[in-house]
N, C-alpha and C positions, 0 to 999 in steps of 0.2 A: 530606535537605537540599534545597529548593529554593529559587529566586531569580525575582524577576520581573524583566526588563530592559522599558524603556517608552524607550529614547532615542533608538536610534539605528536608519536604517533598512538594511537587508542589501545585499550589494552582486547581489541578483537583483533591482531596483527592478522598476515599471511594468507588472509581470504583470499583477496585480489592478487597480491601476487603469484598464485599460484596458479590464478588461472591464466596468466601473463598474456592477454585476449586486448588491452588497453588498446593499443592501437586499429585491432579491429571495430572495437563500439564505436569509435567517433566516426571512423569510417563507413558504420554502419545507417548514420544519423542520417547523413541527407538523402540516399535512397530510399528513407522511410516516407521521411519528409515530402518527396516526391510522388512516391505512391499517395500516399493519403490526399494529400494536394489533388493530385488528378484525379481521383473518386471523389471526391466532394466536387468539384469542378460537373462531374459528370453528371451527378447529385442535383446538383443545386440550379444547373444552367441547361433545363432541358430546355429550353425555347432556343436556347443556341446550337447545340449539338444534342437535338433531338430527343423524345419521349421514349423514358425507358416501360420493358414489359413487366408485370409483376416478379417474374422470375431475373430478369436482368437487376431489378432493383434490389430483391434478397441478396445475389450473388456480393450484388456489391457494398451492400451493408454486412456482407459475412467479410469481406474484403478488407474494408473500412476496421471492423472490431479485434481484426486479427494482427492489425498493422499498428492499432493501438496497442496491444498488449507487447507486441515485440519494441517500442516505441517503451512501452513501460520497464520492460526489463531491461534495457541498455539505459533507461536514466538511472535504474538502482543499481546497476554495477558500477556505472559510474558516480557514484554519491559512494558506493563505498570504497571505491579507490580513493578519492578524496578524502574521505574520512582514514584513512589508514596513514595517509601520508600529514594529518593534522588540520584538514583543509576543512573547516569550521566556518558558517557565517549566521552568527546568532542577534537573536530580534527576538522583541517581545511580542508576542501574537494571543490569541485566545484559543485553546485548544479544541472547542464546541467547532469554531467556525473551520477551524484545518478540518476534523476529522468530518464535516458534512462534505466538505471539497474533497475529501480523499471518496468517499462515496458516492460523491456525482459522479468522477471519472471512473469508478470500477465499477458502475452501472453503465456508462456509456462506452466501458472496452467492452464488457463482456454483454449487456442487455439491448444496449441503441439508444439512440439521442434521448438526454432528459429535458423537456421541456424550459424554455430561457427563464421560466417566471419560479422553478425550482432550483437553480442552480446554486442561490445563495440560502445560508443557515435560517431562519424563525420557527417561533412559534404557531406560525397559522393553522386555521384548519385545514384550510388548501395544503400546504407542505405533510402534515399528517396523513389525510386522503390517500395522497400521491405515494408515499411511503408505504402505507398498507395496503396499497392497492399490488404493491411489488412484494406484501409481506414483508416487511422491514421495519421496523420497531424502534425507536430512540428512546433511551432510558438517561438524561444528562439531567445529572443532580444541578439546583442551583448555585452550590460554590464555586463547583466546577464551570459551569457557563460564566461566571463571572470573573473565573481567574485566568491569570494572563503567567504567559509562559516566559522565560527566558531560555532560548533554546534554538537549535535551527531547522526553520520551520520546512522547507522543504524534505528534508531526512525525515522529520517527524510526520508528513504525508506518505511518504514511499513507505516507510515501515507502516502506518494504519489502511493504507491500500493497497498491501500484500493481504494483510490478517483478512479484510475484509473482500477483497478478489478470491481468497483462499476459503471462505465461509461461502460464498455466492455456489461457487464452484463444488461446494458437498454437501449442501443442504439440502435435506427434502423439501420444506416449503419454506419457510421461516429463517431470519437473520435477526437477532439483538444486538441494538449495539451499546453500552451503556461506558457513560461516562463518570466519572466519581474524584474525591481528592483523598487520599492519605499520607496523614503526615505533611511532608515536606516534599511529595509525589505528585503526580499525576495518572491518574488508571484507565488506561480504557481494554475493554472487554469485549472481544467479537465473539459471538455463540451463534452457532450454527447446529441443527437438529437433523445432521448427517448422519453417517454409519459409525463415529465415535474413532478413536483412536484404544487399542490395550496399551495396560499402562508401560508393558513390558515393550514396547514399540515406541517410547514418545523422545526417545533422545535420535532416533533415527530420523525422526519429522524435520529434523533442524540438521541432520548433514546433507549436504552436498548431490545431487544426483539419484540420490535414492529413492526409490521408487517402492512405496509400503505395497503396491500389490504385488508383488515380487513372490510373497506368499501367497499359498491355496487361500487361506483364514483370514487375510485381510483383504478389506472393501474398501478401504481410502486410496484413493491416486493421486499419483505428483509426482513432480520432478525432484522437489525439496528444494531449489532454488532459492526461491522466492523465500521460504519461511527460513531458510539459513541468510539468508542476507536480510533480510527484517531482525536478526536476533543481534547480528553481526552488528548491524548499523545502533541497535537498541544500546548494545555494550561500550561502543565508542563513545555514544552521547551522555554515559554514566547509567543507564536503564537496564533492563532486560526484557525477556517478550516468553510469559510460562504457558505452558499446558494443562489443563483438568480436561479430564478425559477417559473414557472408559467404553467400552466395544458396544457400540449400539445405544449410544447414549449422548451424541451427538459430542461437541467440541467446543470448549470456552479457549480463545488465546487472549491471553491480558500481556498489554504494553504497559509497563514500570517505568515512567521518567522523573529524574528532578527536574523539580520547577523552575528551579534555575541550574544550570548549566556549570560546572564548575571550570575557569579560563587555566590552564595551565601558566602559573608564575612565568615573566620573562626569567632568559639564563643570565645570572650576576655578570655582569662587565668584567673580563681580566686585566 
């Protein structure tokens, strides 16, 4: 089942507007498209246009992971401009299986190709293997792998593969991801056994451009993009996206959504 909402705007207004960039992201799409195209191309068709040298092939899988991530962030600007303007498309999905897919692709923007036979969510022990061999740990309570969301499932990828791009990216070795239900919710939880956030710092983690090494005392880096437009999009969809966190102590971000989605009433006919 899915539904389009076109009416009403969320109550995270003024993100996107403000960065009034819209025209440039979509303009930005197909040159991406392009590049990536012609690296895999290069990639995949050495018999045609010849055998790359180890160094040629790094370059170009540094190429490739960096084209995905810009790739990544012009789709979550774009999901939140749509979301601010009411632009909703919700479907019932399983949230185990979104958030395994949101980890295959920020394994393969930021680590390289994950093998075709892991792409999709089980049980296996092969899938586990594979996991810990990346130090990666899935903690998905069984309610939770059995419940099914009403919500839009794409949003609800780009916000769980910020969290999880965002943990990859501070972790010393190790990533949790666990998944759980409360109440009338959905939780999922990225931890990472990075440098920690102080607590006195954690509202800056979610604005705009800021950059937490900015300080001598702080060890976390980023642009703060990413986790302001993951909180951004969290708030639109009725959710939010918290902090636990303390200096040296690594970083839990928990995504809060209802399970179902609440549709804004059409407006009475005059």
């Amino acid at each position: 089942k899915t539904e389009e909402n076109g009416d009403k705007k969320g109550n995270g207004a003024c993100f996107f507007q403000e960065l009034d960039i819209e025209f440039l992201i979509h303009e930005m799409k197909d040159p991406l498209a392009i590049i990536e195209t012609g690296v895999r191309t290069l990639m995949e068709r050495q018999d045609k246009y010849g055998a790359l040298t180890k160094r040629q092939d790094k370059t170009l899988k540094r190429i490739l992971r960096n084209t995905r991530k810009a790739r990544g962030m012009i789709y979550s600007l774009l999901e939140i401009g749509r979301s601010e303007s009411g632009g909703f498309t919700l479907c019932e999905f399983y949230p185990a299986e979104a958030t395994y897919e949101a980890l295959v692709d920020a394994l393969e923007a930021m680590v390289g190709e994950v093998p075709e036979s892991q792409n999709r969510f089980d049980t296996s022990p092969a899938v586990d293997k594979f996991l810990s061999d990346q130090h990666i740990f899935l903690d998905f309570s069984p309610d939770a792998v059995a419940c099914q969301l009403y919500q839009d499932r794409v949003k609800f990828c780009q916000i769980a593969g910020n969290l999880i791009k965002n943990a990859l990216h501070h972790r010393k070795a190790r990533l949790d991801i666990r998944l759980h239900c409360q109440s009338n919710s959905i939780v999922v939880e990225v931890a990472d056994d990075g440098p920690g956030i102080d607590a006195t710092h954690h509202r800056q983690v979610f604005q705009r451009y800021r950059q937490l090494n900015a300080a001598p005392s702080l060890t976390r880096k980023g642009h703060g993009l990413g986790l302001a437009g993951a909180r951004a999009l969290a708030r639109f969809m009725g959710g939010d996206v918290q902090l636990d966190s303390r200096q040296g102590h690594g970083a839990t971000f928990k995504l809060i959504l209802p399970v179902k989605m609440k549709v804004p009433a059409a407006p009475a006919p005059e």
